[in-house]
N, C-alpha and C positions, 0 to 999 in steps of 0.2 A: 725710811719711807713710812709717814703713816697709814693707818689701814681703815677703810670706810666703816662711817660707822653704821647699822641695821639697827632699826628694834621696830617692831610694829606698832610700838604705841612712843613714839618720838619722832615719827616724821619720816623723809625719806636719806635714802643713804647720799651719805655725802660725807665731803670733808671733816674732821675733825674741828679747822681753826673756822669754818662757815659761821657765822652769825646764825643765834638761837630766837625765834621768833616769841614774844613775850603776849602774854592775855592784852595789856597795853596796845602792842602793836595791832592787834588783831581787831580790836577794838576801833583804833583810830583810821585803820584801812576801812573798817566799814562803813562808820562814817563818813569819809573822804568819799565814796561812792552814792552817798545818799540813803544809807540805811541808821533807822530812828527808832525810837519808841513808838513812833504813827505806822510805820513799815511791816508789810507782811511778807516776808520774802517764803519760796519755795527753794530747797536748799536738795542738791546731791553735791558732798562733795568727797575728794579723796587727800588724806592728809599728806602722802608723798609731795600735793601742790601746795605745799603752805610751804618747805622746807624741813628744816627741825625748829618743832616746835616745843618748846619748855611747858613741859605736863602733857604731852600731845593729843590724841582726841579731847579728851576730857577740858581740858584749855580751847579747843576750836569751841566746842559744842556748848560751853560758859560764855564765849565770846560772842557768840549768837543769837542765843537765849536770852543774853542781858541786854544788847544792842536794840534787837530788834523786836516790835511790840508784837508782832506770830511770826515763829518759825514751824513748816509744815514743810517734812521729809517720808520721803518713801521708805514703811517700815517691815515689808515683805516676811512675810514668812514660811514659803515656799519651798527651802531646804526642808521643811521639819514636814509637811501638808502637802504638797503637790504631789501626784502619782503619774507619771507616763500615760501614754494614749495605750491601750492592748495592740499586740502587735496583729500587724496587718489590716490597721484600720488607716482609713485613708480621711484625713485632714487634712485637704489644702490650706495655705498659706498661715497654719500654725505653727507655729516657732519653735514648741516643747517637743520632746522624741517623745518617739513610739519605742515600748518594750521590746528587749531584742526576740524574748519566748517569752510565754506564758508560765516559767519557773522562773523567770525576772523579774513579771508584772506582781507576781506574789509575792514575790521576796519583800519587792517593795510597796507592796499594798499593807503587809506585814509591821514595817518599820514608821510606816505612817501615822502620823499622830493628827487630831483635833485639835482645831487650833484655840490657842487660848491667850489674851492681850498681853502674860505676862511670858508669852515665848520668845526667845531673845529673838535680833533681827538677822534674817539672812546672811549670811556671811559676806556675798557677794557684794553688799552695799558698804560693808568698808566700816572701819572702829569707829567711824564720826559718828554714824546712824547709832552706832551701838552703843554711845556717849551719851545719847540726846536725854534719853526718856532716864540717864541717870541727871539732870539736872534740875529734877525737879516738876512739880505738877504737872508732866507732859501725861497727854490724853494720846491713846492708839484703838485704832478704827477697827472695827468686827471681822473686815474682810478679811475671809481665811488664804487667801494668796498676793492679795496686793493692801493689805493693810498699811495706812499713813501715819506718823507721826507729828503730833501737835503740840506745841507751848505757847502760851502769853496767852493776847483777850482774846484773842476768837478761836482758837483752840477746838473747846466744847463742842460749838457751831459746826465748825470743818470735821471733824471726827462723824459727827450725828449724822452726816448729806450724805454719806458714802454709804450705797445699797448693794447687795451678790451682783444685782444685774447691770450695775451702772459703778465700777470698780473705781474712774476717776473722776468723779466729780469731785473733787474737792481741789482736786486741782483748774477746776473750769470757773 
């Protein structure tokens, strides 16, 4: 019987004798949807949906970059910079927790870092994101929690628009 194969940077588990998805392929599916060197797609994606991929992120995130004339991804980095609310403070309809005590809030006010462009990206967003900005000229935005990632020509532009107070514009 054979046994699935895992790797976080090959794609998702599966078969052994499953067909390995090639830069080629990837390339040509993008195409076939309408994506050009004129195209500016907005991209989150997770490499478990491509299958196995031959070179895995690093192959999606080339197939992208080269295709498409701006690729602009969400480059977070809120693992490294975001801190809990103090506990017992009340925020409605915000999403982040509240500290469980005040030797929590410090623990982690402690571990907290400044952010700076060259912070890797959030874990959360998956090894595509974490591909991106290796393929070359990509520009990433100041924002110290929802920072974006950019390549091709308008790049510079979409990086530049994103203000503390107005975190996604660049996506609008």
């Amino acid at each position: 019987m054979a046994m699935p194969l895992a790797s976080a940077d090959t794609g998702a588990m599966g078969d052994p004798t499953e067909s390995v998805v090639s830069k080629v392929d990837l390339v040509e599916g993008l195409r076939e949807v309408g994506v050009s060197a004129r195209s500016s797609v907005i991209v989150h994606a997770s490499l478990r949906s491509f299958g196995r991929v031959d070179g895995g992120s690093a192959t999606v995130a080339e197939a992208l970059t080269e295709t498409a004339g701006t690729v602009l991804m969400l480059g977070a980095s809120g693992d490294f910079c975001r801190l809990p609310a103090p506990p017992g403070l009340t925020r409605p309809n915000n999403a982040f927790y509240n500290a469980e005590s005040w030797d929590a809030f410090v623990a982690r006010l402690a571990e907290a870092q400044p952010f700076e462009p060259s912070m890797p990206v959030d874990g959360w967003l998956g090894t595509i994101a974490e591909a991106v900005p290796q393929t070359g000229n990509c520009r990433r935005s100041a924002h110290p929690l929802l920072s974006f990632l950019a390549v091709g020509e308008h790049a510079d532009r979409l990086v530049a628009t994103q203000r503390l107070d107005w975190p996604l514009v660049p996506v609008e």
